[in-house]
Every structure is written in C-alpha cells, then in structure tokens.
C-alpha positions, 0 to 999 in steps of 0.5 A: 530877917536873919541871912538867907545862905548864898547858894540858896538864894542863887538856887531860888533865882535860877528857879525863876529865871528857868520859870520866865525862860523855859521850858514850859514844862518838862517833855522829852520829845522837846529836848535831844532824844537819847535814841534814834526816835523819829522827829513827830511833826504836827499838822494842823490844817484846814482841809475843810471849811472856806479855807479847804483848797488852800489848807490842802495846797498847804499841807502838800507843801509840808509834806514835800519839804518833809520828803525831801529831808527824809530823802538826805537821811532826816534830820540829826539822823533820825527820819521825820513822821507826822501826825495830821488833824483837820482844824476845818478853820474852826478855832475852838476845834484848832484848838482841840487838834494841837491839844491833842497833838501835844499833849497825847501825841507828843510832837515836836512841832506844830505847822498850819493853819490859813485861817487866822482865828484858827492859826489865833487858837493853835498859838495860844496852846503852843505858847501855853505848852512851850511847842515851837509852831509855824504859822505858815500861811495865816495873814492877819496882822495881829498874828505877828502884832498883838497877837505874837508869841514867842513860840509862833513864826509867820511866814506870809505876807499879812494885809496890812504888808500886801496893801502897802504894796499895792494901795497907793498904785490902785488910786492912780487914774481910778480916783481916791474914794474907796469902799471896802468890804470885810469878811466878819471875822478878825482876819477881815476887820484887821485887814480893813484896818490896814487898809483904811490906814494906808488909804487915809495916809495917801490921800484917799477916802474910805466912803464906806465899808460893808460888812459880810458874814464869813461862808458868804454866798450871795452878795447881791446886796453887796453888789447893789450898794456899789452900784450906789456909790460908784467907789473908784477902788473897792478894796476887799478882805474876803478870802477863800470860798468867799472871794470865789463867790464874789469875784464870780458875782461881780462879774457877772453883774458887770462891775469888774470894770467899772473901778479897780478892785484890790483883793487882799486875800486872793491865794493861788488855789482859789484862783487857779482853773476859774478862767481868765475871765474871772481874774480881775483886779490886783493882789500880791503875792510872796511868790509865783511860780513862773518867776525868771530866777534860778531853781524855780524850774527845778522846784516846778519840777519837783512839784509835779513828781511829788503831786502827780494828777493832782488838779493844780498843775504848778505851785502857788504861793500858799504851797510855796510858804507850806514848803519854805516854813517847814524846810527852814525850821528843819534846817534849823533844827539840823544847825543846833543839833537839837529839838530843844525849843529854846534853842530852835527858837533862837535860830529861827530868830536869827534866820535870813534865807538868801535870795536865791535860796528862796527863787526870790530877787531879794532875801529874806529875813526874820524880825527877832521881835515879832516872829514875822518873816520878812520878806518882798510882796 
C-alpha cells in the first residue's frame, strides 16, 4: 500500500483517541462557559413511589449544599440553578427524566436517585451522553461493581459493604441458620447475594430465602413460614414503604424478639417518628447525626434553619449523602477551574475528604476503578 503522510496518520490516531476519551459529543454547557452563565444541576429523585420519604430527605440535601455554595458566591462565579423530575423509582421513566435533562435542558450534571434500578437507568443515559452523574443514595452492589461507568460516582455504603459490617456480629449468641427475605428487584437479589456470601464465609447456613414482590404490604405468609423455621437471624433486603410495613407486622405478630433481624436497608426517613417500639434489629449506617465529633452540631444547626417545620427534625443519612455528593462535586468543579467532564472526572477520582470534613472519626476516599466512595459503616 503506498505511504500514508505522517500527519495524517497522527491526525487519524488523535481521532480515535478523542472518540475512546471523550467527550461523548460536543455540548457547550460541558465545557467553561465563555459568559458568566448559571451552572444547571439536574435532579432526578424519587419523590414518590417506595422510595418517597427518602427521595425527599435526599433531594433537601442537594438543595442545602447548592444554597450554601450560592451563599459564598457559586461556583467559578457563576451562581448554581437546578432543574427537578420525579423518577418516582420507576427506571423507564428515570430514564426518561435524564434524557429530558440532558438533552432539552442542557445540564451540567446530573444527581439522584435511591432506587437502584432507577439510579441503573439514569447511568446508563449519563454514560451515553458523557454527563457526570452522582449516584448519591442507591445501594445496590453492582452500581459500583458490573453496573459502573465511568460517569457515575456513588456515595453510599452498598449491601454488600453494611452486611460485612454487621453479619458476623449478628451470629454471636443468635446461632448461624439464617433466612433471608428479598425485595424482588435488583437492589434486593444483589444484596441477598452479598449476604448469603458473607453468611457462608463465617460459618453459617442460609436455610431459606423468600422472595416478596416490590410495594409489599401484607407479609403474612412471610410471617407464617418464620414462624416454621425458627431461623436464628433473619437478614432482610426490603427497603423504604416496604420495610415500614414489615417491620410493623413482625411486631405485632411478636417475632421481633424472638431472632436477631439484620435490616439492610433501613434509612433515616423510614424509621424517624415510628417509636422506639417499632425499632428493632440492626443496621448500618454511614452517618448520624448525634455523632461526638466536630461540626456536627453546627451541620444540625444548619438543617433546621434551611428545613424549618419540616417533619424530620435532625438529619439522617440519606440527607447526609445528598449534601456531601453535591458539596464535593462543587468543590471539585471549583479546583479545576472548569465543568469539563473529563477533568471533573479526574478529580473526582482522586478525591479523599478528611475525617473531620466529613463529622466522621475516619476519612474517606475514592476508589479510581469503581467510583464508590469509600467510606466507614
């Protein structure tokens, strides 16, 4: 074949460099905007469906880490505005509301989403679009395992990561024969998994898991088979509206006591107001808000002036990863100088937030190949 000229070789390789690093495709509100325009925030969270109280305490979170930026000036001076879209945890219609996001709206970055299929969704349209999104409050493990894009950041612990803390602790003096009972969607079988695998590697025995559909309200039958098989731990992937109407069956039917209960996926807004009586078993949680550590009382503080007569009093951990996602991702923004995404990317790779930046007794950091913050439980 007769020579190629050099520089069009070098042209044609820069080319596919570009295509495999981006930027997806070209959109100005992604790269420094020549005017002092607002930066647009996108978010998407479930304000309805099982996941309401949390998508609501969530989205609160956003919003006072945006206030507080707008309050020191914003962010490369230029003031931040968002745009909001009830996913309803519905992941075709999470879907839907990035889409409409990106694409009509034009925002810089995307944040939400508690509902793992729904998070799932908006990440793969992120991805697809080469829009930096934070998953701030989703815990399925494969939204940082299989699932991970090089777009998406999570925040929260996943099931895997709060079963690892808590497991092994759960069969001291309660035996090692476990049920399990699973939420019927990915969130709830990829949790089951991590719990199951963690059970066998300490010794125990998963004697059974039952499967319940998602919007669950009746769990008689449920009820009925642990009664059967007296497990020593029941260990449960159910989570928002779902665990509320579970938690107050079983005590009602008096089972509370009788085993330990792990509940994976048991947030501040779900528990907050139902009454010592109705808090039983264990969970973990990445933050509470009456932690012994500098900044926590001022950070209270702050919630009640942003929140006034709102029905939570002090913040949970759902607000808590809403406000810390979005507060970093702004301070990142604000060290490279730019919205860029690959940049903001970068950053955000390298991130480690200081344990006492965090009102946490230890730091935090990101892990570059999964996205997943790591982080104490």
């Amino acid at each position: 074949m007769p020579a190629m000229p050099r520089r069009r070789v070098l042209r044609r390789a820069g080319a596919a460099a570009l295509g495999f690093l981006g930027p997806w495709s070209t959109h100005h509100a992604w790269a420094q905007a020549k005017r002092k325009r607002p930066l647009l925030i996108g978010l998407t969270t479930d304000d309805s469906g099982q996941y309401a109280a949390s998508g609501q305490d969530e989205q609160r979170g956003i919003r006072m880490a945006i206030a507080e930026a707008n309050e020191r000036g914003g962010v490369l001076g230029r003031q931040i505005e968002t745009v909001q879209a009830d996913t309803g945890g519905d992941p075709v219609k999470a879907a839907g509301v990035a889409q409409r996001m990106v694409v009509d709206q034009e925002v810089n970055f995307l944040i939400g989403a508690v509902h793992s299929g729904a998070a799932s969704a908006i990440s793969k349209l992120a991805q697809q679009y080469g829009v930096v999104y934070l998953n701030s409050n989703s815990s399925s493990p494969t939204e940082a395992g299989k699932d991970c894009h090089r777009t998406k950041f999570v925040w929260d612990g996943n099931g895997t990561n709060f079963s690892t803390a808590i497991v092994r602790g759960a069969m001291t003096g309660f035996g090692r024969d476990w049920v399990l009972v699973t939420s019927d969607y990915l969130w709830g079988h990829n949790t089951a998994k991590g719990i199951r695998a963690i059970v066998e590697a300490n010794g125990g025995k998963v004697i059974q898991e039952l499967i319940v559909p998602q919007n669950a309200r009746d769990f008689s039958e449920v009820l009925k088979r642990l009664a059967v098989l007296k497990p020593g731990v029941v260990g449960t992937a159910v989570g928002g509206d779902d665990l509320k109407a579970l938690r107050d069956q079983v005590r009602k039917a008096g089972l509370d006591r009788g085993c330990a209960w792990i509940n994976n996926q048991q947030d501040w807004p779900d528990v907050y107001g139902t009454g010592k009586d109705a808090l039983f078993g264990i969970f973990g949680t990445t933050w509470y808000w009456a932690l012994a550590l500098p900044g926590v009382t001022q950070f209270v503080e702050r919630y009640r002036a942003f929140n006034p007569g709102y029905r939570i009093k002090v913040p949970g951990n759902v607000y808590y990863n809403g406000y810390m996602a979005t507060r970093e991702l702004l301070r990142a923004v604000e060290r490279v100088g730019t919205t860029n995404n690959l940049k903001v990317i970068r950053e955000l790779e390298n991130l480690r937030v200081p344990a006492r930046d965090r009102m946490q007794h230890h730091d935090a950091w990101m892990n570059p190949q999964t996205h997943q913050l790591q982080q104490t439980i």
